[in-house]
VMD Tcl script that draws the C-alpha trace (Angstrom):
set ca {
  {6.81 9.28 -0.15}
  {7.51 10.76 -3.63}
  {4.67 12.93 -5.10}
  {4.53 12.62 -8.63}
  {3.64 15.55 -10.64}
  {-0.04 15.58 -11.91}
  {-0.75 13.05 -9.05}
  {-3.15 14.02 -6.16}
  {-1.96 13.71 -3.00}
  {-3.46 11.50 -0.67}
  {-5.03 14.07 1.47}
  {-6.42 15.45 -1.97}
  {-8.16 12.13 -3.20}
  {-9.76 11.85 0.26}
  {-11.05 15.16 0.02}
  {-12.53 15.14 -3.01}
  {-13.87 12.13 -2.46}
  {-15.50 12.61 0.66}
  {-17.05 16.01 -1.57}
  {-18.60 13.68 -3.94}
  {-19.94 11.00 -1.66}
  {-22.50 10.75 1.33}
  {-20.26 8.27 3.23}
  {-19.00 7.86 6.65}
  {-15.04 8.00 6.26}
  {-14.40 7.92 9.52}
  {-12.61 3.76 9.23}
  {-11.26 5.03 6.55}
  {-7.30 4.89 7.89}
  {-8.60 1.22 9.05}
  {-9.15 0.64 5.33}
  {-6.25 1.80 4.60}
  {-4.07 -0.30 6.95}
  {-5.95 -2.95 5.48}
  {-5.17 -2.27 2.25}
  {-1.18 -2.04 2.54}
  {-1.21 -5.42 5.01}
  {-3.31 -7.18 1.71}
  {-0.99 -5.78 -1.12}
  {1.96 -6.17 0.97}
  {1.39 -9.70 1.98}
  {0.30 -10.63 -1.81}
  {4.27 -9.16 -3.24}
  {5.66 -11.10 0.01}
  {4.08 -14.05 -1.76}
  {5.78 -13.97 -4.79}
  {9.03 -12.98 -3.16}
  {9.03 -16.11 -1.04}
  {8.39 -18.09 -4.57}
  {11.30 -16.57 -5.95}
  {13.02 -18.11 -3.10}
  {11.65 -21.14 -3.41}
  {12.71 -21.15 -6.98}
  {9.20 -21.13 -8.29}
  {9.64 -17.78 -10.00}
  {12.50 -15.71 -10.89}
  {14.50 -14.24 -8.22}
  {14.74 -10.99 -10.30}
  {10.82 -10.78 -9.72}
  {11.04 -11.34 -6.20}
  {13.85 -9.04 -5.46}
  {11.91 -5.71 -6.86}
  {8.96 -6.70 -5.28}
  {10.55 -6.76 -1.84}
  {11.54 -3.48 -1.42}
  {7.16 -1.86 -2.31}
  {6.76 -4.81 0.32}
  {8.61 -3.04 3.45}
  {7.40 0.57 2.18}
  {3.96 -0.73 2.18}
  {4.32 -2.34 5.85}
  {6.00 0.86 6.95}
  {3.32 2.92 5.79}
  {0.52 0.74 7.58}
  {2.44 1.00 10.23}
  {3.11 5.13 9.97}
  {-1.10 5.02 9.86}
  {-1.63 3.06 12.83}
  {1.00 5.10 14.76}
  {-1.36 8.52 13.58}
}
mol new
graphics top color blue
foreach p $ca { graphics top sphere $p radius 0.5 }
foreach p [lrange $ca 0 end-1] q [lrange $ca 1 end] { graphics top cylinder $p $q radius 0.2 }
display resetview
């Protein structure tokens, strides 16, 4: 993944916000899974519209591609 400048890392948000909270994060990478399978299911969604000529195809096509990098990175979290 591409780390944009200015932009905490991952690692970095967790960290700080595990410094300002009195949480358990320990189902936290189970959130996260979560989290990519919900977005990633929701652009799916609007790509299978676009195939179903409900929206445009344009739409559909660019949302495709975030789709698979959000599966893959469930799956990269699962595989920790």
């Amino acid at each position: 993944m591409v780390q944009a400048p200015g932009i905490p890392s991952v690692e970095e948000l967790i960290t700080r916000y595990d410094a300002q909270v009195d949480r358990d994060l320990s189902n936290l990478t189970w959130y996260r899974v979560l989290a990519c399978y919900r977005l990633g299911i929701i652009l799916e969604g609007s790509h299978a519209r676009a195939f179903s000529g409900l929206t445009p195809l344009e739409i559909g096509d660019r949302l495709h591609g975030p789709t698979l990098m959000l599966l893959a990175q469930a799956a990269e979290l699962i595989d920790a």
